[in-house]
Every structure is written in structure tokens, then in C-alpha cells.
C-alpha positions in Angstrom: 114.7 89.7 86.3 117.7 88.0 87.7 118.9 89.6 91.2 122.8 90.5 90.7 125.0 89.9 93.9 126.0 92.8 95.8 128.9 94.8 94.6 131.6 94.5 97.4 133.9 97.5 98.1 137.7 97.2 97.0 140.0 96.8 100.2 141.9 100.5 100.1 145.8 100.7 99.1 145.9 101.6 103.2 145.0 98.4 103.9 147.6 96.2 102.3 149.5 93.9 105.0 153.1 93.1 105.2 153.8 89.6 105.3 155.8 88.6 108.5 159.5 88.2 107.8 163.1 89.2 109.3 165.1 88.1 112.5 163.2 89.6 115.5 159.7 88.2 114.2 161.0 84.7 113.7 162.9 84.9 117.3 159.9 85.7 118.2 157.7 83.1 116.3 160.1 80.5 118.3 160.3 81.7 121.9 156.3 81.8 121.8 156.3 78.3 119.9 158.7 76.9 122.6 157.0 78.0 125.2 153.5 76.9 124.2 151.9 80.3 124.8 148.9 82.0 122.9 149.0 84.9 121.3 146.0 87.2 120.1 148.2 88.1 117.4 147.9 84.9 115.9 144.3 83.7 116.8 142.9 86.6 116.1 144.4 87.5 112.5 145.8 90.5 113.4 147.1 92.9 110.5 149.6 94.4 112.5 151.6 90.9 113.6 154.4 91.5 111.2 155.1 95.1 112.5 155.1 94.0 116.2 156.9 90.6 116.2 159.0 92.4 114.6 159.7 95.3 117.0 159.8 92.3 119.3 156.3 92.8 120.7 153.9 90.4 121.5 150.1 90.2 123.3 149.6 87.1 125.0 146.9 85.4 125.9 146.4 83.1 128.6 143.7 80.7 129.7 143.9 78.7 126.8 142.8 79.3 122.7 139.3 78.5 123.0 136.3 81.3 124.2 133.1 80.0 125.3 131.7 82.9 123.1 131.1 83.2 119.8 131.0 86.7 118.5 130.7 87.3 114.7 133.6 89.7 114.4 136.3 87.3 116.0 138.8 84.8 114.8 139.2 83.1 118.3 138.2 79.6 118.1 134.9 78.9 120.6 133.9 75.4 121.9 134.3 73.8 125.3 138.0 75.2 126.6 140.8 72.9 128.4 141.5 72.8 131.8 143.4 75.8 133.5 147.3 75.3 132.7 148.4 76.5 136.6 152.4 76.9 134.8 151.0 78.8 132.5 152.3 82.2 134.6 155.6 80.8 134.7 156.2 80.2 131.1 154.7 83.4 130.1 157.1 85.3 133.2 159.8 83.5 131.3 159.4 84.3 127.9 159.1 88.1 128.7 162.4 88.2 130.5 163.9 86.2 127.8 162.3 88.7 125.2 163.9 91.1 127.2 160.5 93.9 127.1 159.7 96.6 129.5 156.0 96.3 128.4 153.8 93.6 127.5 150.0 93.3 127.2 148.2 90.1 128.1 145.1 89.1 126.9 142.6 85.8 127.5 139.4 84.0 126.1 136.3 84.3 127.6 136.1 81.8 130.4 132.3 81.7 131.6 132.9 78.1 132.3 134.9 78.8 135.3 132.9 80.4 138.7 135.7 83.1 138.4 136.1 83.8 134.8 139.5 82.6 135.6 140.3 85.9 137.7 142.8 83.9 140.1 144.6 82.5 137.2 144.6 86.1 135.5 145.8 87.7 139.0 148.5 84.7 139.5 149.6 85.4 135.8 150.0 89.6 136.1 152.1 89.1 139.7 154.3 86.0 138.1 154.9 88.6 135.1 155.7 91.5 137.7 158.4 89.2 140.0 160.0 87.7 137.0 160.8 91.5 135.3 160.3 94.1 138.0 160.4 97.1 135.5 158.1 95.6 133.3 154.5 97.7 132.7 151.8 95.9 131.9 148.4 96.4 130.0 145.8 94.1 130.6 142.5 93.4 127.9 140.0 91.9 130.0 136.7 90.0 129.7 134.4 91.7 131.0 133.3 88.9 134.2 130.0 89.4 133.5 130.2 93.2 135.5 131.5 91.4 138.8 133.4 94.1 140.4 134.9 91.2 143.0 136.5 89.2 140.3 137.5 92.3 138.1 139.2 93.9 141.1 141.1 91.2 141.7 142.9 91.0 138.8 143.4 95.1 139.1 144.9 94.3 142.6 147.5 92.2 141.0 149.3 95.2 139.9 148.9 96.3 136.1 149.5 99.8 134.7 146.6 99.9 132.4 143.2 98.0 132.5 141.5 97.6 129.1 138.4 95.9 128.5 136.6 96.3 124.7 133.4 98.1 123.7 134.2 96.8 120.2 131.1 98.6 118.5 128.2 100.8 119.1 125.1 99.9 121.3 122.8 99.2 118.3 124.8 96.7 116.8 126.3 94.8 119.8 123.1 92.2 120.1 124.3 91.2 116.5 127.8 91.4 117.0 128.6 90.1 120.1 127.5 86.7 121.1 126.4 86.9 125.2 128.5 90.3 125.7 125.8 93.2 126.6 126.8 96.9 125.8 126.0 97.8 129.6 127.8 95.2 131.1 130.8 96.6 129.4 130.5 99.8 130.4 129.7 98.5 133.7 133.3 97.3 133.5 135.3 99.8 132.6 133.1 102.3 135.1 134.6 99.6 137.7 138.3 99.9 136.4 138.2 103.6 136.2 136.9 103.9 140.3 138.9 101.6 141.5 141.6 104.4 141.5 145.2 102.5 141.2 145.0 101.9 137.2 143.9 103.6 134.1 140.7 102.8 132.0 140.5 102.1 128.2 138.6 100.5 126.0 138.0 100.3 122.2 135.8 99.8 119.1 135.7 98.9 115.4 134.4 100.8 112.9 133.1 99.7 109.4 130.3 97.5 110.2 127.2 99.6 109.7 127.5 102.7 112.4 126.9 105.9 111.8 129.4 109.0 113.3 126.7 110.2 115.8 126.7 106.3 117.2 129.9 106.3 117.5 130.3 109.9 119.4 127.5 108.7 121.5 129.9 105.2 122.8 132.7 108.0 123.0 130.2 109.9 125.8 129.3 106.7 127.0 132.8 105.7 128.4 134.1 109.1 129.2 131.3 109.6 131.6 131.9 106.4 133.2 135.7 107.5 133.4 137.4 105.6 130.4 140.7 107.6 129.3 142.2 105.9 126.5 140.1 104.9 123.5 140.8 103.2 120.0 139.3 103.0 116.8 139.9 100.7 114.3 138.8 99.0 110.9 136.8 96.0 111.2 138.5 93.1 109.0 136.4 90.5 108.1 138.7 87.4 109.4 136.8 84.3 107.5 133.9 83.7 104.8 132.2 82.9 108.1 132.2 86.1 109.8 130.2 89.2 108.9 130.8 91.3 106.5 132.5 94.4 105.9 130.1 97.1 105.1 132.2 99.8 104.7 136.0 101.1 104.8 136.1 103.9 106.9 138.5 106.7 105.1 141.6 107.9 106.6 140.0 111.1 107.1 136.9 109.8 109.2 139.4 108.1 111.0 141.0 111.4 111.9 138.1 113.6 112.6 137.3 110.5 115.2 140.8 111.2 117.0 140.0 115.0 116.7 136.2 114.9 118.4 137.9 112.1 121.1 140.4 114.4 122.3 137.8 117.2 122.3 135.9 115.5 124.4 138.5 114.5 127.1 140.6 111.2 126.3 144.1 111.7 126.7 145.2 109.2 124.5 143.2 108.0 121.6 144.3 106.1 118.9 142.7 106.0 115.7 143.2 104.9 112.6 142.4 101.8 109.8 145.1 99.1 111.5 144.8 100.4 114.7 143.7 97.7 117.4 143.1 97.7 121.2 146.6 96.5 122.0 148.7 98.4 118.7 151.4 100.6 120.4 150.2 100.1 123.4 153.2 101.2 125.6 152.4 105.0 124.9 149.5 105.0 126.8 151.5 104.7 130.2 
């Protein structure tokens, strides 16, 4: 009997993204261009590009476009990354105050080729950001260092708001998610954000690749124990035929009772829903 491929499930209505137009996002588009910047928004596919270019929003991301990691989820390119661009912090300072915002988040590859996980340049690049717009707040979405709290609190002693750093799924799936990231490293991370004392902790995960609601309650107890008080929860897109597949689309209403049991259980800001990502909206969690 010939084996039939596997029925895929339809993308929902909820799902459909606008493509990027107007003003603001192409003012946008150029300053970044220009300036020879990265931004997560384009490397890694985001859906919600079109929306924030064009409230004017951006996330950056510096140390380069290429991650010495590999995980199956992400668009990022991975390889053998350039050397560290030291003007890098003045372009990016620049293009903020040009874009005229009053927050930004700032993002990077992983850098495991450097001895500091390019912590100095991250550290260089937050105070740049902070002298160049002095009312500025600022998120940032860290790597996790491989857990080492000298390097992480560096970059928290440069002076951002929020400090975010990505569970991105459950424990059971992370070996075949993520590439070299380990599930207690990363909680090991944001327990280190959350004691340091000056910022606030958050992190995030997607949903939709094969974990069940008590896996995903049990990551929630996970990071509020360690001190973690902003979470998201989003859909996982599958970015390329290369990447893994979706196995399910969570509904809006799973995506709702997540939000409910998260605030239950002591987050004071958690965002939840099928577009949502680690950096969407970000500002309101100041």
C-alpha cells in the first residue's frame, strides 16, 4: 500500500501578514539601510515587521548577521562571523536619535567565537545608545554567555531598563531545537538578571512545535521561581523548507488561557498571543 504524505494543517485566517508598505516603514527601511545596521526584524522573518517599521520601531542587532549557532527554529544565518565593527555603537546611537524613539530593543547573534561573547561590545553599544538619547529606555535580548554571570553583568551594568534573554521552548524539546543552548543554562541566565537587582527579567517561548500545556506551565514555574517577571508566548513559524516543521497552530483561545494561568501565577506582564514575539510591544513592559 502506498504511504500518503502527511496532511499539513492550513495556516489560520489569524495568521495572515500584512505586507510592508507606507512612509514610516520605508523611512525606516532607509535610515537602517544607510547606516548598515541589522535588524532581527529582517533576519529573522518576523511577521510583525510591517506593523512596527511602521510605527517607527525597530530591534537591532549588533555584532554582526551571522550566529555561530544553528538552531532549527531560526532564520539567522550561522557560519564563521566577521570581525567586531567597534563604530558599530555610534551608528546604531545615531540612527535612534535620528528615528527620534524613546525606546528601542537591541538584540545580537550568538558570538561563542569571542572569549566575551562580545559583552564589551554589547556594554559599549547600550551606554553609546544611552549618551546619544538620554531619555531613551532600552530592552535588551541577550545570549545567554554560556551562564557567565561576569560577562552577563556587565552588559546589565551598562544601564538597560529591561534584560531579556529567550527560553524559546519547553525543556523536552530544547536538545532538538536549539543547537548548543541548554534549557538550564538559560534559566541560569535569567536567575542572574533577576538577582542582580537594577533591571527587570523576561524571557519567552514558542508554542506549536509539539508541547503539551502542562510543559509549558511547567517552563512558566521554571522562570518565576528563578525571578523572571515578563514572559511571552508566541506561534512558532516555520521560516524556510529547511527548518522544522510546524506541528500545530495553537488557537487563539489556548493562547489566552496561557496569559490567564501566567498572570495567576505571578508575571506582571505577559504577552501572549499567535504574532506575539520576545521584542513585539515591547515598551509596555517598563
Amino acid at each position: 500500500m502506498e504511504n500518503k504524505p502527511e496532511l499539513i494543517e492550513r495556516k489560520p485566517e489569524w495568521l495572515k501578514i500584512s505586507l510592508p508598505q507606507g512612509k514610516q516603514y520605508l523611512d525606516v527601511k532607509e535610515i537602517i539601510a544607510r547606516k548598515r545596521l541589522n535588524t532581527i526584524c529582517v533576519s529573522g522573518k518576523c511577521p510583525n515587521l510591517s506593523e512596527c517599521w511602521g510605527r517607527g520601531t525597530a530591534t537591532f542587532m549588533i555584532l554582526g548577521d551571522i550566529c555561530t549557532r544553528s538552531c532549527k527554529f531560526c532564520a539567522t544565518k550561522t557560519g564563521t562571523p566577521l570581525g567586531v565593527d567597534w563604530d558599530e555603537p555610534d551608528r546604531l546611537a545615531d540612527t535612534i536619535e535620528k528615528m527620534k524613539l524613546r525606546h528601542c530593543v537591541i538584540t545580537s547573534v550568538d558570538r561563542d567565537d569571542l572569549d566575551d561573547g562580545g559583552a564589551e561590545l554589547w556594554a559599549a553599544t547600550v551606554k553609546r545608545v544611552k549618551e546619544r538619547n538620554p531619555h531613551i529606555t532600552i530592552e535588551t535580548l541577550i545570549p545567554d554567555f554560556n551562564g557567565n554571570r561576569e560577562l552577563i553583568d556587565r552588559v546589565i551594568a551598562s544601564g538597560p531598563n529591561i534584560v531579556s534573554h529567550n527560553m524559546e521552548t519547553v525543556r523536552r524539546l530544547t536538545p532538538k531545537i536549539r543547537s548548543s543552548a541548554k534549557y538550564d543554562i538559560s534559566l541560569k541566565t535569567i536567575e542572574i538578571i533577576a538577582n542582580n537587582g537594577k533591571v527587570k527579567a523576561k524571557s519567552g517561548i514558542m508554542v506549536g512545535l509539539g508541547e503539551s500545556e502542562e510543559e509549558v506551565i511547567e517552563t512558566m514555574d521554571d522562570l518565576i521561581n528563578v525571578g523572571c517577571r515578563v514572559f511571552t508566548i508566541g506561534q512558532y513559524l516555520q521560516p524556510t523548507r529547511k527548518h522544522l516543521a510546524v506541528k500545530e497552530y495553537v488557537s487563539l483561545e489556548q493562547f489566552q488561557r496561557y496569559k490567564a494561568i501566567g498572570l495567576e501565577k505571578g508575571f506582571q506582564f505577559v504577552e501572549s498571543g499567535p504574532l506575539v514575539r520576545s521584542s513585539y510591544r515591547a515598551e509596555r513592559h517598563i
